[in-house]
N, C-alpha and C positions, 0 to 999 in steps of 0.2 A: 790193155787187154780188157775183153768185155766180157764177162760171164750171164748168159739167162740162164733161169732157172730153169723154165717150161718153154722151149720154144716150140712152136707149132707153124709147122712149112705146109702150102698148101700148092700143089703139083697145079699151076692154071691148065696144063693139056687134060690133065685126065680127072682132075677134081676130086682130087684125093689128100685129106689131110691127113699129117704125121705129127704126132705130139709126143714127146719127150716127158716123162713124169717123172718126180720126184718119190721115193717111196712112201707107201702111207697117203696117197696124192688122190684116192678117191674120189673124195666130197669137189677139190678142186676139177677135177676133170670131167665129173658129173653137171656141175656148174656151168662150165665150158661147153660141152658141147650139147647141152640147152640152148647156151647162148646162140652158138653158131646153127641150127636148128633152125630158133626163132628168126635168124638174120636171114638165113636163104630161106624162110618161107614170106618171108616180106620180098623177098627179091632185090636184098640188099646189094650193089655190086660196085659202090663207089669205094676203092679206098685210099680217097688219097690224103697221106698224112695232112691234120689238123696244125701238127708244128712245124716250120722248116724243116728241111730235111738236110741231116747235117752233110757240111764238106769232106768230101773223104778223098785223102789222097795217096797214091801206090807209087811203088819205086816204079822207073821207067823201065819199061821194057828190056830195051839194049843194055842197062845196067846189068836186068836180073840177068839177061843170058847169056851175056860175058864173064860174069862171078860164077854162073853155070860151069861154061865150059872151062872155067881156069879149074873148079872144082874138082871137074870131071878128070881132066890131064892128071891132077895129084895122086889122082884113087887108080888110076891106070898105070902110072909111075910108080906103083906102091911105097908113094909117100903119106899116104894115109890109108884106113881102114873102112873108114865111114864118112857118109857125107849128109849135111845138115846144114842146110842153106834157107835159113829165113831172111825174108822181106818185109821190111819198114810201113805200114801203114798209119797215115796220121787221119784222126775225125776230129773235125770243128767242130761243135755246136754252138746255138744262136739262145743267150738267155733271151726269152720275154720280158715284154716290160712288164714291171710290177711282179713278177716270178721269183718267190722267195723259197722253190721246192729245192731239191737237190737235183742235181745234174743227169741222172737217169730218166727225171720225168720230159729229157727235151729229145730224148729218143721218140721217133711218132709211132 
């Protein structure tokens, strides 16, 4: 599981960011979108992660949608009530060399 604190999504069609604040999160957000301010007035538009970009891998398809449907028969058979079906995602990350940070910092 990953948790961020502050995520901030940024719509490429319509160039609209969304930021998530913590409360009390002021001075931080104030911070931020200075920063991004400053970036699109320089015409900043490269982003491509500075650290690998980790391995991520999802359950297959046909898996998910056969656990689907078996799920679904049960809830229609009222052999059960509710249905809650999660899927397995695995992320690799790639330390650097000489990288004596913690593990969050190899998120790019």
């Amino acid at each position: 599981m990953v948790f961020v604190k502050r995520p901030i999504v940024v719509d490429s069609v319509t160039k609209i960011a969304i930021v998530q604040l913590l409360p009390n999160d002021d001075a931080w957000a104030s911070h931020t979108v200075t920063s991004l301010k400053e970036a699109a007035s320089r015409g900043v538009t490269d982003t491509t992660p500075t650290k690998p970009a980790p391995a991520i891998t999802t359950s297959r398809e046909s898996i998910y949608k056969s656990r689907t449907s078996l799920a679904k028969e049960k809830l229609f058979a009222g052999e059960s009530y509710r249905l809650c079906l999660a899927a397995l995602s695995h992320m690799a990350l790639t330390r650097l060399q000489n990288d004596s940070s913690s593990s969050w910092s190899l998120l790019p």
